[in-house]
C-alpha positions as a Markdown table, in Angstrom:
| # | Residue | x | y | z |
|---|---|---|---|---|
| 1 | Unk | -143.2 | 103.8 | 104.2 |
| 2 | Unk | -145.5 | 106.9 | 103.5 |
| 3 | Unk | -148.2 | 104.8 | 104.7 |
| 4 | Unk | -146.4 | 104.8 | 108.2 |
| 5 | Unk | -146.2 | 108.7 | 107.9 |
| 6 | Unk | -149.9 | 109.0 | 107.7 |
| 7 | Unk | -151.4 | 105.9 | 109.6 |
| 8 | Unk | -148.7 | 106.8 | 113.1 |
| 9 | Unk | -150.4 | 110.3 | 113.5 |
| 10 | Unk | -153.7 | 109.2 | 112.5 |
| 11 | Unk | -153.7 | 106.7 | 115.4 |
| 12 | Unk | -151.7 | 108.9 | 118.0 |
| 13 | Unk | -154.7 | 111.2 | 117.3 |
| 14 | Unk | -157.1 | 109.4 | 117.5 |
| 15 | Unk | -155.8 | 107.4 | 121.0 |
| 16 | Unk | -155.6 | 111.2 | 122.2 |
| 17 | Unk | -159.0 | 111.5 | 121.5 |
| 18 | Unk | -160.6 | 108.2 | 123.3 |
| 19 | Unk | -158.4 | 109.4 | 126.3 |
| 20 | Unk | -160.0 | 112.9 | 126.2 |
| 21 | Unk | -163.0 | 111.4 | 126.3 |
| 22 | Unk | -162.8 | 109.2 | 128.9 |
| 23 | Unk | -161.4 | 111.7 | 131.1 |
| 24 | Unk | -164.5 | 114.1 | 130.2 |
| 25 | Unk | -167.0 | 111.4 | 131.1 |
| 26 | Unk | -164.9 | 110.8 | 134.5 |
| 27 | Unk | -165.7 | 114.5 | 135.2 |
| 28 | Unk | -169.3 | 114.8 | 134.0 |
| 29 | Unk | -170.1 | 111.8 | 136.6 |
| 30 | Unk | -171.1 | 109.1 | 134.0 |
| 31 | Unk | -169.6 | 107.1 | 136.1 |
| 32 | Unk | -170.7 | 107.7 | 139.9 |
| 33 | Unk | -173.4 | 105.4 | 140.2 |
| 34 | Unk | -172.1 | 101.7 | 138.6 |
| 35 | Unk | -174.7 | 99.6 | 140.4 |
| 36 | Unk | -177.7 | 101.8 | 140.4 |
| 37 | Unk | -178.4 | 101.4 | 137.0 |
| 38 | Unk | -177.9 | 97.7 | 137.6 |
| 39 | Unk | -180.3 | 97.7 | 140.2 |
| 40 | Unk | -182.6 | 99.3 | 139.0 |
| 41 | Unk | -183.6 | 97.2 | 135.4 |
| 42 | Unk | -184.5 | 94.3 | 138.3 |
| 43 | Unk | -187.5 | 96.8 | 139.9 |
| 44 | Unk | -190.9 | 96.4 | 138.1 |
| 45 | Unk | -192.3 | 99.3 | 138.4 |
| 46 | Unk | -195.5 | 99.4 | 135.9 |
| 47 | Unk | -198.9 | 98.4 | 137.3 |
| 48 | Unk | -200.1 | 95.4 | 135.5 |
| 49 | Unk | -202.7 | 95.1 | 133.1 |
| 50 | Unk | -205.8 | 94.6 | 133.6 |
């Protein structure tokens, strides 16, 4: 039963926390541009060797 006392807060907490940090990368714009970055792997870029 102590367990319970200490494990309930500890994962409240920690669930708080995950939340607060997806709602800071939903301001900071991590996620604006989904498919640009998906794009972009698929674009060869370098010159080739020679």
């Amino acid at each position: 039963m102590t367990g319970l006392l200490f494990l309930i807060p500890v994962a409240l907490g920690l669930g708080l926390l995950g939340l607060a940090a997806f709602f800071w990368a939903m301001r900071s714009g991590q996620f604006d541009d989904p498919d640009g970055s998906a794009s972009r792997i698929l674009i060869d870029e370098d010159s080739p060797a020679e």
